[in-house]
LOLUMNU-726208 format. One record per residue (C-alpha): residue in three letters; x, y, z; residue number from 1. Coordinates in steps of 0.1 Angstrom, whole numbers. Last residue first. Layout:
N
@residu:ALA, x:X, y:Y, z:Z, num:NUM
...
END
This chain:
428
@residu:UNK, x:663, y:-543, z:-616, num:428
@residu:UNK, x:655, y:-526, z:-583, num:427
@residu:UNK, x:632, y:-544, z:-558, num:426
@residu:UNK, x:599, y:-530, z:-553, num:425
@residu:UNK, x:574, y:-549, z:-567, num:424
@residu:UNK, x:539, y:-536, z:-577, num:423
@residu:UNK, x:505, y:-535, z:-568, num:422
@residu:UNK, x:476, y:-514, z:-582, num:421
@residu:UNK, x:446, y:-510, z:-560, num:420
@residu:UNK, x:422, y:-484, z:-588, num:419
@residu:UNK, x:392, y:-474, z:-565, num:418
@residu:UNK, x:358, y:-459, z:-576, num:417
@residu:UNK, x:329, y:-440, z:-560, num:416
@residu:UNK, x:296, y:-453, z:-549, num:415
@residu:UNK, x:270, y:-443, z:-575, num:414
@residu:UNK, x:272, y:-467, z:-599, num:413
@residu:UNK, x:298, y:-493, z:-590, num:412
@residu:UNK, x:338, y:-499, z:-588, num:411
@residu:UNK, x:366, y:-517, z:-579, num:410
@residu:UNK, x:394, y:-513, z:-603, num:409
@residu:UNK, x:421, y:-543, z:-597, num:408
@residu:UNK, x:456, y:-544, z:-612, num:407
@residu:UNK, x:485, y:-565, z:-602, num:406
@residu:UNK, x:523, y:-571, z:-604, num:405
@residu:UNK, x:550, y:-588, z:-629, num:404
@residu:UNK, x:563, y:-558, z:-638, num:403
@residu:UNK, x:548, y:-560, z:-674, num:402
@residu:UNK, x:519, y:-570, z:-655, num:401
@residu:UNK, x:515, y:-536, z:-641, num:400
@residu:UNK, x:519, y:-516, z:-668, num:399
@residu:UNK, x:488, y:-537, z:-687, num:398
@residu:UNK, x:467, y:-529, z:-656, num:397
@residu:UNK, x:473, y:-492, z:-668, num:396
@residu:UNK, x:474, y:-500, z:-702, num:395
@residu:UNK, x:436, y:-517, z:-701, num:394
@residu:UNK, x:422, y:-484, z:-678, num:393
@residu:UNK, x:431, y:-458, z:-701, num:392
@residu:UNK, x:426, y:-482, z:-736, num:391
@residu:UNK, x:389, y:-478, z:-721, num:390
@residu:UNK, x:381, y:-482, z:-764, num:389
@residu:UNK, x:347, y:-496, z:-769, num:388
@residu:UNK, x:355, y:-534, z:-763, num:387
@residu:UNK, x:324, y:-543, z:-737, num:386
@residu:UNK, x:343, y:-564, z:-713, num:385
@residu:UNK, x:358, y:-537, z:-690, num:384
@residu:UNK, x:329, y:-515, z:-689, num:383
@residu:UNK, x:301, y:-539, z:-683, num:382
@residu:UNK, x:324, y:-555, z:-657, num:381
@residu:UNK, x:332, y:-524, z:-643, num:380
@residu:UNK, x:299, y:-510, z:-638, num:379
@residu:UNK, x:304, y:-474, z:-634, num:378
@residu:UNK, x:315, y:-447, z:-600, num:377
@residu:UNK, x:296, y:-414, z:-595, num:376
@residu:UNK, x:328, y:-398, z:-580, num:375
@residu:UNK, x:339, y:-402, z:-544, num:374
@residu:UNK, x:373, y:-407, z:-553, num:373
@residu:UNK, x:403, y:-434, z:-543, num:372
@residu:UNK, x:437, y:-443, z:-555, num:371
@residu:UNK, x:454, y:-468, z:-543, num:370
@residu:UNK, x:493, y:-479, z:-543, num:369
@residu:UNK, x:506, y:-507, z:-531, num:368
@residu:UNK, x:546, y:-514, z:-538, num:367
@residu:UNK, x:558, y:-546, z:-528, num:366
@residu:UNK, x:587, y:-562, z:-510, num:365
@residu:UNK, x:571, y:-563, z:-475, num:364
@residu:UNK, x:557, y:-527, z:-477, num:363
@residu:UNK, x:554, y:-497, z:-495, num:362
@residu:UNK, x:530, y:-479, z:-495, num:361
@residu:UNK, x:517, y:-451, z:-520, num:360
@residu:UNK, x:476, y:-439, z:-509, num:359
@residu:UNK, x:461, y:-411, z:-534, num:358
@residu:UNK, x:427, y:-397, z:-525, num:357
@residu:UNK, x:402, y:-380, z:-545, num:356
@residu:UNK, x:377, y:-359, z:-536, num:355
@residu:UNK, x:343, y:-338, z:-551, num:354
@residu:UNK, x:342, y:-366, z:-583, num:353
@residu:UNK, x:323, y:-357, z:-614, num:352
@residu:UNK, x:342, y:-394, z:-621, num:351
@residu:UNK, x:345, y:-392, z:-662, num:350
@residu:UNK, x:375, y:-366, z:-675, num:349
@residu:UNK, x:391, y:-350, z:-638, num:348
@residu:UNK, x:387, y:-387, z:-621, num:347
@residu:UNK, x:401, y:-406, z:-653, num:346
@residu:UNK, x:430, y:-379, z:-653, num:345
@residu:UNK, x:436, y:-389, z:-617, num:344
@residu:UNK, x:443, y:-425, z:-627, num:343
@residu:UNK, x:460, y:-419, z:-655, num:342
@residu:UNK, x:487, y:-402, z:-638, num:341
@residu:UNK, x:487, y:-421, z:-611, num:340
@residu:UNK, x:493, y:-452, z:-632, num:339
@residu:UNK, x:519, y:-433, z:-651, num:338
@residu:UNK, x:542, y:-427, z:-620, num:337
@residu:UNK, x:540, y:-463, z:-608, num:336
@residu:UNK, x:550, y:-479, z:-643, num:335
@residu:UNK, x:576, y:-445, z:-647, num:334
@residu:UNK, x:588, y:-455, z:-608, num:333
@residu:UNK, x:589, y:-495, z:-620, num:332
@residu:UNK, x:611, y:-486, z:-649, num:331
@residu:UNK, x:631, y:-465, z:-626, num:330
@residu:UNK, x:639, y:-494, z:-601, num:329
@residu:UNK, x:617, y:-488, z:-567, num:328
@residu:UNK, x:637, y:-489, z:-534, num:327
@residu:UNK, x:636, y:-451, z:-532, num:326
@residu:UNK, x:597, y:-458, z:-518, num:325
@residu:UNK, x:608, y:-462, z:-484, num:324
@residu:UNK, x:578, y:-467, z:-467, num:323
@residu:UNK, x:544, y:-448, z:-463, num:322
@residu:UNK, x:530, y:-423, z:-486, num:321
@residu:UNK, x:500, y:-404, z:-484, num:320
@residu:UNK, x:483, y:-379, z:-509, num:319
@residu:UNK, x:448, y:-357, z:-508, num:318
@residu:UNK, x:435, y:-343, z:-541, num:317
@residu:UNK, x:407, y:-317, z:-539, num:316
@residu:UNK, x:389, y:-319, z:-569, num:315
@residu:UNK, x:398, y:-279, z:-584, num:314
@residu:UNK, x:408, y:-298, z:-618, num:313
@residu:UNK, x:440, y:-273, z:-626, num:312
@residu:UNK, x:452, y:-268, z:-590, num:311
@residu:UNK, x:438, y:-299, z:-576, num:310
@residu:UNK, x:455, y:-317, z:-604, num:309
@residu:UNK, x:491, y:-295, z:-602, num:308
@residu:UNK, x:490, y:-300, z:-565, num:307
@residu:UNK, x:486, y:-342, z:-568, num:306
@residu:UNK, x:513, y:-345, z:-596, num:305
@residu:UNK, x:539, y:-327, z:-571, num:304
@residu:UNK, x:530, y:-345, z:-543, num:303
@residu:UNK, x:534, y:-377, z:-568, num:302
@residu:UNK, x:567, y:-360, z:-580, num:301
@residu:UNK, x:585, y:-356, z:-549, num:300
@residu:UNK, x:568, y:-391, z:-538, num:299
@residu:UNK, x:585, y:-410, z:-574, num:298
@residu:UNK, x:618, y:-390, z:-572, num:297
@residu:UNK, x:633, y:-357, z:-570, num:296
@residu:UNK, x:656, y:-352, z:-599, num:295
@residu:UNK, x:645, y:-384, z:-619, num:294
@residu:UNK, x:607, y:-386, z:-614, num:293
@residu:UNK, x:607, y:-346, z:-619, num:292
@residu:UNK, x:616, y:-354, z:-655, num:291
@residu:UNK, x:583, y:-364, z:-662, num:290
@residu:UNK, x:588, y:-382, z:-697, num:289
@residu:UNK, x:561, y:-372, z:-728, num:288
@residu:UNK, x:541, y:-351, z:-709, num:287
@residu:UNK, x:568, y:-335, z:-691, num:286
@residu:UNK, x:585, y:-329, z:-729, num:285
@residu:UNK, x:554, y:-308, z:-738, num:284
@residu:UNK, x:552, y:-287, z:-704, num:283
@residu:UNK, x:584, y:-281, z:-710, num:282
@residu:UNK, x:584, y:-269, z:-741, num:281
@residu:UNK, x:554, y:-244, z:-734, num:280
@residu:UNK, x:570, y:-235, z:-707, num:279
@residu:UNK, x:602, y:-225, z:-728, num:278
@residu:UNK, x:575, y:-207, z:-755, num:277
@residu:UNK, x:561, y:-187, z:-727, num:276
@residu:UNK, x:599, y:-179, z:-722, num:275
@residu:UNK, x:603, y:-169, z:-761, num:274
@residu:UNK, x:573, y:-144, z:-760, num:273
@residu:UNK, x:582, y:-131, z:-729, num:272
@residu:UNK, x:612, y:-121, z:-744, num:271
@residu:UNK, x:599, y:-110, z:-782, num:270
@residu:UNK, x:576, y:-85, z:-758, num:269
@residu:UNK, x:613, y:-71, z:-739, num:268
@residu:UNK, x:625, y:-68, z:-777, num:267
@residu:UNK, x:598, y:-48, z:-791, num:266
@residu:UNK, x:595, y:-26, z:-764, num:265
@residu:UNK, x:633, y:-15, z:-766, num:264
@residu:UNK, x:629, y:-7, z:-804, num:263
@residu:UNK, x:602, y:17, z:-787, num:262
@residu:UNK, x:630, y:36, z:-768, num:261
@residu:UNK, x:659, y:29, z:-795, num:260
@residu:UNK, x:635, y:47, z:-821, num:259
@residu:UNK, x:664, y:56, z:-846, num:258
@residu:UNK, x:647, y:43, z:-875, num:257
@residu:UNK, x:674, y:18, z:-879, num:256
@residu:UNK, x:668, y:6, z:-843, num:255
@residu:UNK, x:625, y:6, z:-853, num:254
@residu:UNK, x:632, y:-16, z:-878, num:253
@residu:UNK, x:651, y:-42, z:-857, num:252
@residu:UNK, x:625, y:-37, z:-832, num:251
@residu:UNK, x:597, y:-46, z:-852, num:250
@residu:UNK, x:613, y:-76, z:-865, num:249
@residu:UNK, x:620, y:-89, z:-832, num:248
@residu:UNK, x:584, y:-84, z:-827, num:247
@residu:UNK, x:573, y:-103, z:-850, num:246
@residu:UNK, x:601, y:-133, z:-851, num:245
@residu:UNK, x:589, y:-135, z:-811, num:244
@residu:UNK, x:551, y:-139, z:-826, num:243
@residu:UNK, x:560, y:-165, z:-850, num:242
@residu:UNK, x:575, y:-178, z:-822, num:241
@residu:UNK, x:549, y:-182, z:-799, num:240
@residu:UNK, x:529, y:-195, z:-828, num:239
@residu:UNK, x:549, y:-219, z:-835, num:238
@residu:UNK, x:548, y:-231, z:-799, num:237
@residu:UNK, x:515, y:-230, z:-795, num:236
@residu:UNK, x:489, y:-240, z:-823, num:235
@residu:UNK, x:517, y:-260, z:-843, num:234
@residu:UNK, x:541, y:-274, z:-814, num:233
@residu:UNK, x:505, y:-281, z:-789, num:232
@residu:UNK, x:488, y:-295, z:-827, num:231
@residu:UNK, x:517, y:-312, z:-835, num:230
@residu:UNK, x:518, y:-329, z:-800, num:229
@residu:UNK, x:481, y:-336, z:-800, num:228
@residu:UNK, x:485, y:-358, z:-834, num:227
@residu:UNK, x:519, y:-376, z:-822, num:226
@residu:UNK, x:494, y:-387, z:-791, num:225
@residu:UNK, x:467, y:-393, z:-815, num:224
@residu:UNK, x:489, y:-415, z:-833, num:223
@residu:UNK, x:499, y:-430, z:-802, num:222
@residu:UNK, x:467, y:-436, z:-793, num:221
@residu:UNK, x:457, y:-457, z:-826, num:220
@residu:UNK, x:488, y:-474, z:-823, num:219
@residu:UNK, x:478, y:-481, z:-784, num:218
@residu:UNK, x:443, y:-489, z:-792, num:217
@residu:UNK, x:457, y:-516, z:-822, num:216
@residu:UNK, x:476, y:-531, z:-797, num:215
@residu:UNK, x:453, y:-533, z:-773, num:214
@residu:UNK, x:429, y:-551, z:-794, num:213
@residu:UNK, x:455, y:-575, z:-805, num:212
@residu:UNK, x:468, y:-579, z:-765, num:211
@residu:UNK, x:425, y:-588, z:-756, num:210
@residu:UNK, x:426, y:-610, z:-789, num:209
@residu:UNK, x:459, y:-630, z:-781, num:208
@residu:UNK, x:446, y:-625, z:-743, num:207
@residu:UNK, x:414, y:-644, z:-754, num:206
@residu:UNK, x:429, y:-670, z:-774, num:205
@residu:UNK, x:455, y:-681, z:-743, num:204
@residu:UNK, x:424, y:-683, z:-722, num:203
@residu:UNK, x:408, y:-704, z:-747, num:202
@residu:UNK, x:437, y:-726, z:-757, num:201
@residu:UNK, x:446, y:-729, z:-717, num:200
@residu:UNK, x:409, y:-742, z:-712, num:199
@residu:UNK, x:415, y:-766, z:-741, num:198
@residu:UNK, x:448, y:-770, z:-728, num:197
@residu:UNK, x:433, y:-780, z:-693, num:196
@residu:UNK, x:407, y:-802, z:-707, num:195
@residu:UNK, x:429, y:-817, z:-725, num:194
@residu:UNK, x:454, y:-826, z:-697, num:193
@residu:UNK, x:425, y:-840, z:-675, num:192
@residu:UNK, x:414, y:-866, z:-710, num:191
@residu:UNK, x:448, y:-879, z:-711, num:190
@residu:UNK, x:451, y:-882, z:-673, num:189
@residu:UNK, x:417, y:-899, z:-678, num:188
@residu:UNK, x:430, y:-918, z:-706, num:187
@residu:UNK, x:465, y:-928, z:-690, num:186
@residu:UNK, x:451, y:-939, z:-656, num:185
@residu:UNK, x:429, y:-962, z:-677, num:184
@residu:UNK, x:455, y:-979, z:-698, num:183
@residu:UNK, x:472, y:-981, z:-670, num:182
@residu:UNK, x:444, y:-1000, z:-649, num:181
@residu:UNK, x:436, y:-1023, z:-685, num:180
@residu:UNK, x:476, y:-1026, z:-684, num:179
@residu:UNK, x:473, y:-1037, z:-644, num:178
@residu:UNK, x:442, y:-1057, z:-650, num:177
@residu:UNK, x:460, y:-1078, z:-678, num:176
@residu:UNK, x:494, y:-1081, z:-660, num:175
@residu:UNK, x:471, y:-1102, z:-633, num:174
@residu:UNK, x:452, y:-1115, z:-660, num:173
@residu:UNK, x:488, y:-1128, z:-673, num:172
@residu:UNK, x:497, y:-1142, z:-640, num:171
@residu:UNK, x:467, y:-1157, z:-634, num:170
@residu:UNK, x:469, y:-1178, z:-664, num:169
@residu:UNK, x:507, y:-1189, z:-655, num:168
@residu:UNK, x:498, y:-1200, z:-621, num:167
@residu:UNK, x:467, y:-1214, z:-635, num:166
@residu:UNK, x:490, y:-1238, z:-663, num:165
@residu:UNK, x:514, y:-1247, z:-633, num:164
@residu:UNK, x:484, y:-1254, z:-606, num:163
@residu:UNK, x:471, y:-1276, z:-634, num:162
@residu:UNK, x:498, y:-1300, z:-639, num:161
@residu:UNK, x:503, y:-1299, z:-598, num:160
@residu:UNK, x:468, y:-1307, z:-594, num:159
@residu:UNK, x:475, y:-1339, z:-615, num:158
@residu:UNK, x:502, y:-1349, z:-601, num:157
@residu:UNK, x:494, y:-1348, z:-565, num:156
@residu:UNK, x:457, y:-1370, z:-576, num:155
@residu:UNK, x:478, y:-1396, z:-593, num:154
@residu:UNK, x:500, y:-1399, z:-561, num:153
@residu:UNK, x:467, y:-1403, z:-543, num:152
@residu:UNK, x:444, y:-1382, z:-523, num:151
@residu:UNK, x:423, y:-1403, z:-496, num:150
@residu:UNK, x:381, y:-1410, z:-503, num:149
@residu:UNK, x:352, y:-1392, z:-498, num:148
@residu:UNK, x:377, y:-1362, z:-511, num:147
@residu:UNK, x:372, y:-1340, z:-477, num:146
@residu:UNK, x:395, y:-1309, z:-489, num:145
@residu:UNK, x:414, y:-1290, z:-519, num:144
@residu:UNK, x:441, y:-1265, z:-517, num:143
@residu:UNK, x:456, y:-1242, z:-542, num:142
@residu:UNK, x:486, y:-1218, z:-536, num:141
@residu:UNK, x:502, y:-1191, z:-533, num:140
@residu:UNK, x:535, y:-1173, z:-555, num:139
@residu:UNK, x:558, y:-1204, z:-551, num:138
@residu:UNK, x:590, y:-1196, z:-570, num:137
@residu:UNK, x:597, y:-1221, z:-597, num:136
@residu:UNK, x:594, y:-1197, z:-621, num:135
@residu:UNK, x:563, y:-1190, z:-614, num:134
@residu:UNK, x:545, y:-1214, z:-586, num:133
@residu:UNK, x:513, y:-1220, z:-574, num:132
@residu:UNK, x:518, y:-1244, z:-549, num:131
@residu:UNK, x:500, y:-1275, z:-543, num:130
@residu:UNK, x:476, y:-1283, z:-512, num:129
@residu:UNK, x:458, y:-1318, z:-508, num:128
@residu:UNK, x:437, y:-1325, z:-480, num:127
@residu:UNK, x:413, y:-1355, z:-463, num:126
@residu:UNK, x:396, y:-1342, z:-431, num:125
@residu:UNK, x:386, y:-1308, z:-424, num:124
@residu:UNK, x:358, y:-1296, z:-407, num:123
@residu:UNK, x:337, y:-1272, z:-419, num:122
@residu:UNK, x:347, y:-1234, z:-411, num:121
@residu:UNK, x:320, y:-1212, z:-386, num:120
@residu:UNK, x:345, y:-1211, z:-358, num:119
@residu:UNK, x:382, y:-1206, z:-368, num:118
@residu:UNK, x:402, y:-1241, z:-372, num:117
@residu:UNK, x:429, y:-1246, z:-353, num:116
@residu:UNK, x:461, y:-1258, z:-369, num:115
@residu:UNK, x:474, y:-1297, z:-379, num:114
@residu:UNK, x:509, y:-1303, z:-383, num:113
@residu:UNK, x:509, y:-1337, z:-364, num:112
@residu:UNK, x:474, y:-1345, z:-386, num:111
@residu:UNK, x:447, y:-1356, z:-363, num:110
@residu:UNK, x:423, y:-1335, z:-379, num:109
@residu:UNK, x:440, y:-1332, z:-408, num:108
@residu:UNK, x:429, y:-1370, z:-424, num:107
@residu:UNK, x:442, y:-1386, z:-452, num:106
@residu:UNK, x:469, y:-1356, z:-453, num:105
@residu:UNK, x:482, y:-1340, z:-484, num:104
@residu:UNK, x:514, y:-1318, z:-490, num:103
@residu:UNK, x:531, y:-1304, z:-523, num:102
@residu:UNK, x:562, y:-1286, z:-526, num:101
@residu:UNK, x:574, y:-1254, z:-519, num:100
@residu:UNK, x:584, y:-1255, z:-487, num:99
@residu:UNK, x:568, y:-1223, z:-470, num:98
@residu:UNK, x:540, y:-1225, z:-503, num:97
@residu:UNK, x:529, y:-1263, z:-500, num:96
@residu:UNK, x:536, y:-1259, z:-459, num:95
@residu:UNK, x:511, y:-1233, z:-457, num:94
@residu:UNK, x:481, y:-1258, z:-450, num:93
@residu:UNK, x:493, y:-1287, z:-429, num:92
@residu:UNK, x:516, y:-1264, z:-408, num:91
@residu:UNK, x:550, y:-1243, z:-406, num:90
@residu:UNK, x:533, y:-1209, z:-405, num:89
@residu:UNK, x:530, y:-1188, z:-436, num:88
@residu:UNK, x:492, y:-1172, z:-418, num:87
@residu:UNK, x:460, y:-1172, z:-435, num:86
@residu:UNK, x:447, y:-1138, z:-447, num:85
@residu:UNK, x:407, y:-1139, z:-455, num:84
@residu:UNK, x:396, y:-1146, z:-419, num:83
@residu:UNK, x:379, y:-1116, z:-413, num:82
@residu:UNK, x:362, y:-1110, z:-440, num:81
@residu:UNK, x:356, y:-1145, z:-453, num:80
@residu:UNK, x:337, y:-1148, z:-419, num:79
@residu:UNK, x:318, y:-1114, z:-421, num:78
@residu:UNK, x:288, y:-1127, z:-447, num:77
@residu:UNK, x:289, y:-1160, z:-428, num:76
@residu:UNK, x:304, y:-1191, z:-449, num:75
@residu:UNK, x:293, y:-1206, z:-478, num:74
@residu:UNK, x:308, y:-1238, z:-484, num:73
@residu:UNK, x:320, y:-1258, z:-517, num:72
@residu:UNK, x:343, y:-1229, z:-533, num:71
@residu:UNK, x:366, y:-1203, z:-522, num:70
@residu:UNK, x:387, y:-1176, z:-539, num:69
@residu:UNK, x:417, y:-1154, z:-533, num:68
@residu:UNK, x:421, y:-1161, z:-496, num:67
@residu:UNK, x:452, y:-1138, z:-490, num:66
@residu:UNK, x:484, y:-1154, z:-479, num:65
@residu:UNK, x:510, y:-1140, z:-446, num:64
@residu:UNK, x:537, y:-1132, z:-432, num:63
@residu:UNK, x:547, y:-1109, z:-461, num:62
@residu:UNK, x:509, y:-1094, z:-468, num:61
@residu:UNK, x:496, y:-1088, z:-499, num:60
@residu:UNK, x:520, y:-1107, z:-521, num:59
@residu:UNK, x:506, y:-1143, z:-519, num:58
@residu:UNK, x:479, y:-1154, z:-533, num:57
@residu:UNK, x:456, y:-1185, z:-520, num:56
@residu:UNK, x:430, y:-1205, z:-536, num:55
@residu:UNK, x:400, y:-1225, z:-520, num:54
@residu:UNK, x:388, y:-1258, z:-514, num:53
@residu:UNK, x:354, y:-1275, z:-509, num:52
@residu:UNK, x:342, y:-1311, z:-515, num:51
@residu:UNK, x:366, y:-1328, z:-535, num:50
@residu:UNK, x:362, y:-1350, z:-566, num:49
@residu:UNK, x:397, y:-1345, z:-575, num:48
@residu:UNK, x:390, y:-1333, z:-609, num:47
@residu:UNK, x:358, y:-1317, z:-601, num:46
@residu:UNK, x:374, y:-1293, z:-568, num:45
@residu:UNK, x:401, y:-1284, z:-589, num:44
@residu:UNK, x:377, y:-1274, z:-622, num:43
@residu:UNK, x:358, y:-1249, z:-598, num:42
@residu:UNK, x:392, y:-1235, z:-584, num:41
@residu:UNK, x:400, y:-1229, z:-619, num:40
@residu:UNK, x:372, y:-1213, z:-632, num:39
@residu:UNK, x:368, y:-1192, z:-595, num:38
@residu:UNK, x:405, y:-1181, z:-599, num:37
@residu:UNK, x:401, y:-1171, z:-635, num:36
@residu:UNK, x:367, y:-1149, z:-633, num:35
@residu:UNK, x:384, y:-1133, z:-604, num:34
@residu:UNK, x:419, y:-1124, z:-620, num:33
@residu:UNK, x:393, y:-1108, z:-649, num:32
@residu:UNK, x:411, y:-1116, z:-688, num:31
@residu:UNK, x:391, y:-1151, z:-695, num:30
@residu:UNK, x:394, y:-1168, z:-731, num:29
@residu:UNK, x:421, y:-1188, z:-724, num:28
@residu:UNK, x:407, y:-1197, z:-689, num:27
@residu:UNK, x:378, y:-1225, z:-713, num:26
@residu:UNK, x:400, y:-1235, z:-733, num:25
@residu:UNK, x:431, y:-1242, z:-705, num:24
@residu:UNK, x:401, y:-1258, z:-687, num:23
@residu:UNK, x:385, y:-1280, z:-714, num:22
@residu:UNK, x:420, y:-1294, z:-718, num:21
@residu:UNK, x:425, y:-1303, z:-686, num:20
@residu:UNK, x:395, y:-1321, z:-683, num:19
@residu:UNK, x:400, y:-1341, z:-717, num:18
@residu:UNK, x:433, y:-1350, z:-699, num:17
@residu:UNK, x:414, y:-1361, z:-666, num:16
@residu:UNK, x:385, y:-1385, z:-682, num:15
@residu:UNK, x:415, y:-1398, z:-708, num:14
@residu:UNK, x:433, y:-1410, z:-672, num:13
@residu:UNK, x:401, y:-1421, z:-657, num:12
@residu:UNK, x:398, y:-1440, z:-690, num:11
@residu:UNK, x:432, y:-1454, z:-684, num:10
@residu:UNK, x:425, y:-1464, z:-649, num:9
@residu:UNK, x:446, y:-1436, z:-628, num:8
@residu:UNK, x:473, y:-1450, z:-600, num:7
@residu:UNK, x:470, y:-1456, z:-563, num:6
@residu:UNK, x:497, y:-1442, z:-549, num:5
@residu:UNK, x:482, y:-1431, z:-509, num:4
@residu:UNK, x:503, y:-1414, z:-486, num:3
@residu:UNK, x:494, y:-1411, z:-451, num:2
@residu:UNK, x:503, y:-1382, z:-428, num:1
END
């Protein structure tokens, strides 16, 4: 390797600090990594009046430096492809970044450190390679090649100069591209999670309105509920008893008449009387909480449900139950117990059905139940989005969500309907 100190005439020396400052002008204004490397890489190869050089990063590979940018030959389309990662081997081009420290040859071909050249590169004869360095730490390099005439002290320095203003340049892009990059990640993840809450917003609007307008259903029902219980305690019960209070009466007078025989009568009518009036009491408090659910339990009562249907609505009504179905909490046998209930009434007010079939399993921690007719059937989607009332079918799908389980009515004109209800089975 040859050294060469020739010194700068002062107006070469103005020439190269009027350089210099063009650059840092001219890379101030640049924020692409790319833009800055081929700047400064252009402004290398005019300051030392060299033919072709390039610029190398480290980082991407540990063994190795990536070919950030090259200038003064234009290689084969594949050649910068496959070649773009040159090896930190002890030799005249990785030296300036192994040793950090600069290196330049008056001629590398017959350089003791020289390296193989891959086919398709010019030849290489006079070369000068500085590191890029941040705080002192080598980070790549720059390398220039085939000056007409050897590198000098003069030239070392001066490429050093600049290597530490591009090192700090190309730093800040780099920090640039990565905020810009951030920046970027944040908006779109910005813009993903306000799309979701606007989807969220709507679907959270729509069951506020959905639970508003079952709300008011449910008041309104209950009110008809209290309604239909007055009139069962006014038209029945009271007057069962008024008619007991009759004919008690009318025995009690007929006793002081002397009449004991018709008196007798009196009182055995006053007793039926009073044990339609039990029924009648029964029957009331059943529809308000079926006791049966707590003496003999949900399948008792579903059997039980299913006779007193077929008995009163004379659709023949069919039930099967697999599993254990004691495993079910009480609030989820009441849940269970009014699904069916609804269900079947559905079939008796709307299906014109011939059969219905009730289906209990239960199975793998849930509770499936299904209940099937061959009615006339409706469009569900019509039904279920239209708003007029079908508080029936909303509470039952309601009941199951409470519970943390599912819904689904399948249905269509003319071909029958199925409510698939599941729920779990664990006790609470």
């Amino acid at each position: 390797m040859t050294d060469v100190t020739t010194n700068f005439t002062d107006s070469e020396s103005r020439h190269q600090l009027e350089a210099l400052h063009h650059l840092a002008v001219e890379l101030s204004g640049l924020r692409n990594v790319d833009s800055v490397l081929d700047v400064a890489l252009r402004h290398c190869l005019d300051l030392t009046d060299s033919q072709f050089g390039f610029i190398g990063l480290g980082g991407v590979h540990p063994e190795a430096m990536e070919i950030a940018a090259i200038h003064g030959f234009h290689p084969a389309p594949d050649f910068f492809h496959r070649h773009r990662l040159i090896p930190l081997r002890p030799n005249v081009f990785a030296n300036a970044v192994l040793e950090n420290r600069p290196v330049r040859s008056s001629d590398a071909r017959r350089d003791p450190k020289r390296v193989g050249q891959p086919p398709g590169h010019p030849e290489v004869t006079t070369f000068l390679g500085v590191p890029l360095r941040l705080n002192d730490e080598p980070i790549g390099m720059i390398g220039v090649a085939n000056r007409p005439e050897a590198y000098t002290d003069d030239h070392e320095r001066l490429l050093l100069t600049y290597a530490g203003q591009v090192a700090i340049i190309i730093d800040n892009a780099q920090l640039y591209e990565r905020l810009e990059r951030a920046n970027e990640d944040l908006e779109r993840t910005i813009s993903e999670r306000t799309a979701q809450l606007r989807v969220t917003g709507a679907e959270l609007a729509h069951k506020a309105s959905e639970l508003g307008r079952v709300l008011t259903e449910t008041v309104d029902a209950q009110e008809q509920e209290r309604q239909r219980i007055a009139r069962d305690l006014h038209d029945g019960i009271n007057q069962l008893l008024i008619g007991a209070i009759l004919e008690l009466t009318s025995g009690r007078r007929r006793v002081e008449r002397g009449a004991v025989d018709e008196s007798l009568h009196a009182f055995e009518a006053a007793q039926d009387i009073l044990r339609r009036v039990e029924a009648e009491i029964r029957r009331v408090v059943h529809d308000l909480h079926p006791q049966v659910l707590e003496g003999l339990g949900l399948a008792a009562a579903t059997r039980r449900l299913a006779d007193e249907f077929a008995g009163q609505s004379g659709i023949d009504c069919t039930v099967t139950i697999t599993g254990d179905l004691s495993v079910l909490s009480p609030r989820a046998e009441v849940c269970a117990y009014r699904i069916l209930q609804e269900s079947i009434h559905n079939v008796a007010s709307h299906a014109a059905a011939s059969t219905v079939a009730l289906r209990l399993e239960a199975a793998d921690g849930s509770l499936t139940m299904e209940i099937r007719d061959d009615g006339r059937g409706f469009d569900t989607s019509a039904v279920l989005t239209s708003g007029n009332g079908h508080l029936g079918m909303r509470s039952m799908r309601q009941r199951a969500e409470m519970l943390h389980g599912t819904l689904d009515i399948e249905s269509s004109p003319g071909g029958g309907t199925t409510v698939l209800a599941t729920l779990p089975v664990e006790r609470t």
